[in-house]
N, C-alpha and C positions, 0 to 999 in steps of 0.2 A: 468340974465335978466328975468324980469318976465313977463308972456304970459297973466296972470290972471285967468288961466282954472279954479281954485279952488273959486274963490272969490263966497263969501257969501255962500260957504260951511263948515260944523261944520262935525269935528270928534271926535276919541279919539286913541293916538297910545300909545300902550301897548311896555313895553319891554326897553325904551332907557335908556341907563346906563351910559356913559360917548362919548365922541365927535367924538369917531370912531365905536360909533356900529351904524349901518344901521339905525337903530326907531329914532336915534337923526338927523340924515341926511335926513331923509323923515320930522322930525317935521321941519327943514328947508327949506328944497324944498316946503313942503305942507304952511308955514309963506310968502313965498317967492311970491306961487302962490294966497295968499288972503282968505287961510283958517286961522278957528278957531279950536281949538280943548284940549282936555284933555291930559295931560302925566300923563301915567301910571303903576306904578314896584310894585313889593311886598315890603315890609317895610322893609325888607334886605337889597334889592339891593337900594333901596331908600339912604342909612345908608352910602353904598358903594360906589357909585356914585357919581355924580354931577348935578344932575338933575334940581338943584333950579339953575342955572345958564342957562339952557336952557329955563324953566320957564319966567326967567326975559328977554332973548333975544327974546321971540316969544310971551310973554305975555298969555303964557298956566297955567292954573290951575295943580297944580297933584293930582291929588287924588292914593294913596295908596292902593293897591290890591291883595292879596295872591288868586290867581286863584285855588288853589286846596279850596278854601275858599268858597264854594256858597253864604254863606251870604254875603260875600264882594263881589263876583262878582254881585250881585243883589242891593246892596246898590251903588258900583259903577254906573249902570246902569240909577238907580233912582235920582241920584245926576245931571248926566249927561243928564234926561230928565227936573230934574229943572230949567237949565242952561240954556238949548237952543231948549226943546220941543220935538225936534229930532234930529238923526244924520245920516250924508250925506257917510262917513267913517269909516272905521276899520282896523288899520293895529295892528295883531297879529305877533311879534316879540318876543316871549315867547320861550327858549330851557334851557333844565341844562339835564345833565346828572352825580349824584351820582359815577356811575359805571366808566365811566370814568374820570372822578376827581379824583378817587382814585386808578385808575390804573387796574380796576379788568377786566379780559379776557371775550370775551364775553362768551366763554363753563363754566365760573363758575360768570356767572352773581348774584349779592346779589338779590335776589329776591323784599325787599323790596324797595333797590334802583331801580331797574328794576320799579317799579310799580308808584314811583316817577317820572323817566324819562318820562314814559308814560303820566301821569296826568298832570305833570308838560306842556311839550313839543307839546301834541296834544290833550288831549282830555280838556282841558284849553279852544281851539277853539270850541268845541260842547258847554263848557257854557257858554263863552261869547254871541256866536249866541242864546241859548237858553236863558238867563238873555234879551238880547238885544230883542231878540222878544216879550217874556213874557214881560217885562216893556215896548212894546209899542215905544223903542227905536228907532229903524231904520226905518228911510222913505223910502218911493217908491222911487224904482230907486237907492238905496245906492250900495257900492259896500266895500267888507270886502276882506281884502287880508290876507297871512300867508304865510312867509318866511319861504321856504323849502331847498331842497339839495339835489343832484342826488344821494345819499345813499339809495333814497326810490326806486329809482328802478335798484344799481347795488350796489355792496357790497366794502363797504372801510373800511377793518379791524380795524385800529383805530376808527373809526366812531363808532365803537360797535354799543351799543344799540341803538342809535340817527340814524342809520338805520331802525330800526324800526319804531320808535317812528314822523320818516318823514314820511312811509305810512303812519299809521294809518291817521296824518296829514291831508294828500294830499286825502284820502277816505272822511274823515268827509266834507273838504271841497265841495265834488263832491256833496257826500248829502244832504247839506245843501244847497247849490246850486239849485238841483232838487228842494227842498220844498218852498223854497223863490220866486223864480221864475215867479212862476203868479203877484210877488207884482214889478215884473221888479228889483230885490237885484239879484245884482250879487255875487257869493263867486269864488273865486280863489287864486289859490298860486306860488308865485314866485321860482321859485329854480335858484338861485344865486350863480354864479360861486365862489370858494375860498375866504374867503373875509379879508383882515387883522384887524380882530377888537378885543376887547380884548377874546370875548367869541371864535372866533375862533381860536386864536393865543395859547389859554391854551390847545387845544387837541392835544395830543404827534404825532411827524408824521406832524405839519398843514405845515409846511414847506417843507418838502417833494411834500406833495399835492400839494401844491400853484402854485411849479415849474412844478408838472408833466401836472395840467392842462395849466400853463400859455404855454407850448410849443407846447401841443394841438390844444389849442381852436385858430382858425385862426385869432379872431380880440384880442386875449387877455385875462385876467379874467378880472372882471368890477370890479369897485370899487362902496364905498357904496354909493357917491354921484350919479354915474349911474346908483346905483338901486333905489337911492332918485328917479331920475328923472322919470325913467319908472313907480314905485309905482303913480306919480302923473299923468300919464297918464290915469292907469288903476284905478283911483280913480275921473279922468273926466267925463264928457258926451260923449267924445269919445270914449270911450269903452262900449256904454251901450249894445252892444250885446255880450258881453264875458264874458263866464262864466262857471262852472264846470272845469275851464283847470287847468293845471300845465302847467305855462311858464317859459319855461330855457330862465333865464338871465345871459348868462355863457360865451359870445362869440364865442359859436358855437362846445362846447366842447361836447355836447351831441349827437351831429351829425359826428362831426368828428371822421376816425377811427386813424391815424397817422399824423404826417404831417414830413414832411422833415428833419428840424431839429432834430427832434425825430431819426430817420431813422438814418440820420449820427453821432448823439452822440452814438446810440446803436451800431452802426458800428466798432468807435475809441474804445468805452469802451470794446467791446470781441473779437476783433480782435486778439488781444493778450493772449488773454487765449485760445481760438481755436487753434492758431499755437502751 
């Protein structure tokens, strides 16, 4: 059911790839609630995808964008203010990680995939925000968001380097945040509990994870329609005081330290090796 929070606002989300990653569930929630907006991948994942089908379902344009590209990200930019003069949105949904695709430990990281990760994953958000300012892009009052992952502030060894590559994330946003700020642009980042989509399902271990947080976290993991829904709150005029945060949308997994169930499977599970 639609509320309309978004109508007559114009974005662009970066990153959706096929029906279960999160950026295709936000370009729904955000069609849903009466926005416009741009879908946007590198020419890869464009290849990879199925993106012209979400295209045609929300009547989004996509324009094509290798974010390690500045010239792309600057012509994206400029395309996007022919369009629609400015933009109200920004949801960065951009990760890859080299390193682990291919299985390398993080103590013997490839260095130049390491460097990918990084580019790729967080500093992608410093040029968006910078293309996006430089071209005049973003109105007063817009609000740019960046899907993160509690790796940035505790370590999950298959996570490798995409621990990393969340702080840095989660820092750019704070600053960019700071600097915007007088024009009322809010930047902030979601860190979203385990999510079954296909980029999270490919890292070794996601299933492990999924189970350890869903017994965790008291109300659940969310799914990516729930983070559709939140992303279009914090892309409302409801939210126009929120900004610099990293907010766990995680079901409370960030705050909890055990919970019960936990307690009694680790019980059954060494009971028996203790005796």
């Amino acid at each position: 059911m639609s509320h309309n929070l978004l109508k007559g606002k114009k974005g662009i989300i970066f990153g959706a790839l096929d029906e279960r990653s999160i950026a295709w569930r936000v370009a729904l929630a955000c069609h849903r609630e009466g926005a416009s907006f741009a879908l946007s991948n590198a020419p890869i994942a464009l290849r990879l995808g199925t993106l012209d089908a979400l295209s045609e379902q929300t009547g989004a344009p996509v324009i094509p964008c290798d974010v390690s590209d500045d010239a792309q990200v600057a012509e994206l930019m400029q395309k996007s203010k022919r369009r629609w003069g400015g933009v109200d949105f920004i949801l960065h949904a951009i990760g890859m990680s080299p390193n682990i695709r291919k299985s390398k430990p993080y103590e013997g990281l490839n260095y130049k995939w390491y460097h990918q990760t990084l580019e790729i994953s967080a500093i992608s958000l410093h040029k968006v925000l910078h293309f996006a300012n430089e071209e005049g892009v973003l109105n007063d009052g817009a609000s740019v968001l960046a899907l993160s992952y509690i790796g940035a502030q505790r370590i999950f060894s298959k996570y490798s380097d995409m621990n990393d590559a969340k702080a840095l994330l989660e820092s750019i946003a704070r600053n960019y945040g700071s600097r915007l700020a007088p024009r009322g642009i809010r930047v902030n980042t979601i860190s979203q509990g385990p999510t079954k989509t296909s980029a999270g399902t490919g890292i070794k271990g996601f299933d492990g994870m999924y189970t350890f947080a869903e017994k965790i976290a008291p109300l659940g993991n969310p799914s990516a329609d729930e983070c559709a829904d939140y992303c279009v709150t914090l892309f409302s005029d409801l939210t126009r005081k929120v900004t610099m945060q990293n907010l766990f949308h995680d079901g409370g997994f960030a705050t909890a330290g055990i919970s019960e169930e936990m307690i009694a499977d680790l019980e059954a599970l060494y009971s028996g090796k203790d005796a």
